[in-house]
N, C-alpha and C positions, 0 to 999 in steps of 0.2 A: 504493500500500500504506500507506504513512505517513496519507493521509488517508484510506484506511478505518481504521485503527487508534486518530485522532484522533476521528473519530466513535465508534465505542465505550468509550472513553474517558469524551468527553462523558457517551454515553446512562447509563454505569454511573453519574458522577457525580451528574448529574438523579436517577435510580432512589436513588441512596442520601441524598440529599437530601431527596427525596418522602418516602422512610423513617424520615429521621429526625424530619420536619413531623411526621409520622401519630402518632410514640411522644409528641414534646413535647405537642401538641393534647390526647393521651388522657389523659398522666400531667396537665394542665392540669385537667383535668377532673375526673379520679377526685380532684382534692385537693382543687377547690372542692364540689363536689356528692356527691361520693362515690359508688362505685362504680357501686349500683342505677341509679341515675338517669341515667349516664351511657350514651348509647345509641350504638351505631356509628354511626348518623346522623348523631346531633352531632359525633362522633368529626372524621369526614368531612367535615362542615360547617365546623368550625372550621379544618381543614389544607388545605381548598379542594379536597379531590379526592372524585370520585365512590363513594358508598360502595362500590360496586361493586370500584372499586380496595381498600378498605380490607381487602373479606374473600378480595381476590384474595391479597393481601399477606398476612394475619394468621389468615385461616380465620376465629374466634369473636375473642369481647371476651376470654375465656380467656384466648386463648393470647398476643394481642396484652398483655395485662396481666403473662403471663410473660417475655414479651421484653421490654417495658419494666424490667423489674425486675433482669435479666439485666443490662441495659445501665447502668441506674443506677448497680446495687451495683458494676459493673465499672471505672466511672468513665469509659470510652470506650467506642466501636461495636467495637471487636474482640474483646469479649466474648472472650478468651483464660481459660481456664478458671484457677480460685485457684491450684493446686496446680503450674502453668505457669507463676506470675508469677517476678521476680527476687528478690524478699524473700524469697520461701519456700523458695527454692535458700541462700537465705545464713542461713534460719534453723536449715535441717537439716543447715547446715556449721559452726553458729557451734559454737564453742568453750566457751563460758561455760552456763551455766543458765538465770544471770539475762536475759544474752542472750538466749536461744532466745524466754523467754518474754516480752523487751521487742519483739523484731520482729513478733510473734503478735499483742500487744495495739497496738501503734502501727497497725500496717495492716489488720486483723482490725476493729477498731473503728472505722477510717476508712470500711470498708466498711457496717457498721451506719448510722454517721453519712446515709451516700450515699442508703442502700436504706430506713429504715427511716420516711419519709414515707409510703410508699407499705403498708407493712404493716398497716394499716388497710383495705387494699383488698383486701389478698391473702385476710383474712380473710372480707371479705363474701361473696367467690369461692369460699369453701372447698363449696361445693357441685357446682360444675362442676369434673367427671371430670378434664379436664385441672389444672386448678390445685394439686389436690387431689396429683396425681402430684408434679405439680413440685416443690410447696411439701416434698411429703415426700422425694424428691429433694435437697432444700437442704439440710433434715436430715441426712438423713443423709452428704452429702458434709461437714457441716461438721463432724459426729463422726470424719470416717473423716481428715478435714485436723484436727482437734485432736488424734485417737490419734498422728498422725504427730509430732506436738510433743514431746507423751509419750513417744513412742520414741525421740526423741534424747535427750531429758533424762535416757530409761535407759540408752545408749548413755553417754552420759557420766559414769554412776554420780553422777547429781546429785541422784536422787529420793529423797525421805523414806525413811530406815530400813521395810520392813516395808509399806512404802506399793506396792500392786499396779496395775502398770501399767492396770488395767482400770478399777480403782477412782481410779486417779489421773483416766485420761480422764472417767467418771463427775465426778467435781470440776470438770474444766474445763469441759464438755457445761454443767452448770449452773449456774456463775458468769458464763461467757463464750457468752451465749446472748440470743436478741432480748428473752425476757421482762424480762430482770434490765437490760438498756439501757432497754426502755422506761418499766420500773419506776423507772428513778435518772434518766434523761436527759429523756425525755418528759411524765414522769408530777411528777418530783420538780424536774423546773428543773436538775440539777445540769448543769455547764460540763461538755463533751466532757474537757479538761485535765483537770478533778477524777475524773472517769470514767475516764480513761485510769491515773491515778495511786492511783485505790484498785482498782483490776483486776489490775494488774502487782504493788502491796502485796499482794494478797487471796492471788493465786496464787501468787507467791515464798512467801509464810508456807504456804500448803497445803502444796504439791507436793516444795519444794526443801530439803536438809540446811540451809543457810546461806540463806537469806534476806535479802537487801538492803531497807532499805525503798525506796519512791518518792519522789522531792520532793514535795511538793502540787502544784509548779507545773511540768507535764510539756505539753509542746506540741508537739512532734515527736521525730525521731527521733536530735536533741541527749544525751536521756537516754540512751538504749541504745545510741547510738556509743560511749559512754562509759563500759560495762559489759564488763570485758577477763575477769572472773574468776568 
């Protein structure tokens, strides 16, 4: 029994190894050549396994491109969904305002960091039916994970005088969005730290009665341990 158990083991390991070749090879790809050009062939070729394998595994380039991007933003293969991590349990218990909104943009933005090589590609895809879902998908889970921000913040009677829950999320949906990263981070050069510290400045001055500023110089999650109030 123990050595059949050791062989499955094994084969699950191999399998998930195989899997993760296949994601590295493609996300390889789609960043040198870009998406069009990228063909399962090559896919295949490059991770050494028969493409045959590739769309046993992944079906299309689609969906193989969403699961990459799944796994990226995730920062490991357990793709455990956002709203499941442990930060976000401690952001809808923190205490504080400035809190809530320094865990949101510390981890929230590490995720952008992760994912947002690849958003280049997401776009090219934006024609194939699947991506298309997904991508709209990410949308809208990342409105429905930043209304949940804004609902503690009005749980904690921290939000601006007259300032409506709806409209508050509105504010954050469009400060705290891929465009406005790739506009300041990608586009403009600025440091991740300077990103992170006019994001958490932006939206404390929007959303919150009392407003804290940021240091300039914000690099983990040094700053927002250190927000009790």
């Amino acid at each position: 029994m123990a050595t059949v158990k050791g062989a499955a083991t094994t084969r699950a390991e191999r399998a998930r190894q195989t899997r993760r070749r296949m994601l590295d090879s493609a996300g390889e790809l789609f960043l040198r050549d870009g998406y069009a050009e990228t063909t399962m062939d090559r896919i295949a070729d490059r991770a050494g396994v028969a493409v045959q394998t590739l769309y046993y595994t992944f079906r299309s380039k689609g969906q193989l491109l969403c699961e990459l991007v799944e796994v990226t933003a995730a920062g490991d293969e357990e793709v455990a969904p956002v709203a499941q991590r442990a930060w976000v349990g401690e952001m809808l218990t923190a205490t504080s305002g400035q809190r809530v909104i320094a865990l949101a943009v510390e981890h929230g933005a590490d995720i952008f960091v992760r994912a947002a090589p690849l958003w280049p590609a997401v776009a090219a895809a934006a024609s194939d039916p699947h991506v298309d879902r997904y991508w709209a998908g990410v949308t809208a889970g990342r409105r429905a994970g930043q209304a949940r921000m804004v609902a503690r913040l009005d749980e904690l009677g921290a939000l601006r005088p007259g300032l409506d829950p709806d409209r508050a999320t509105d504010v954050v949906v469009t400060l705290f969005g891929h465009e406005a990263f790739t506009s300041l981070v990608t586009r403009a050069h600025w440091s991740v730290p300077e990103y992170k510290a006019w994001l958490l400045t932006t939206l404390a001055q929007q959303l919150l009665q009392r407003p804290r500023l940021a240091p300039r110089a914000y690099a983990d999650l040094s700053y927002s341990a250190q927000v009790t109030r």
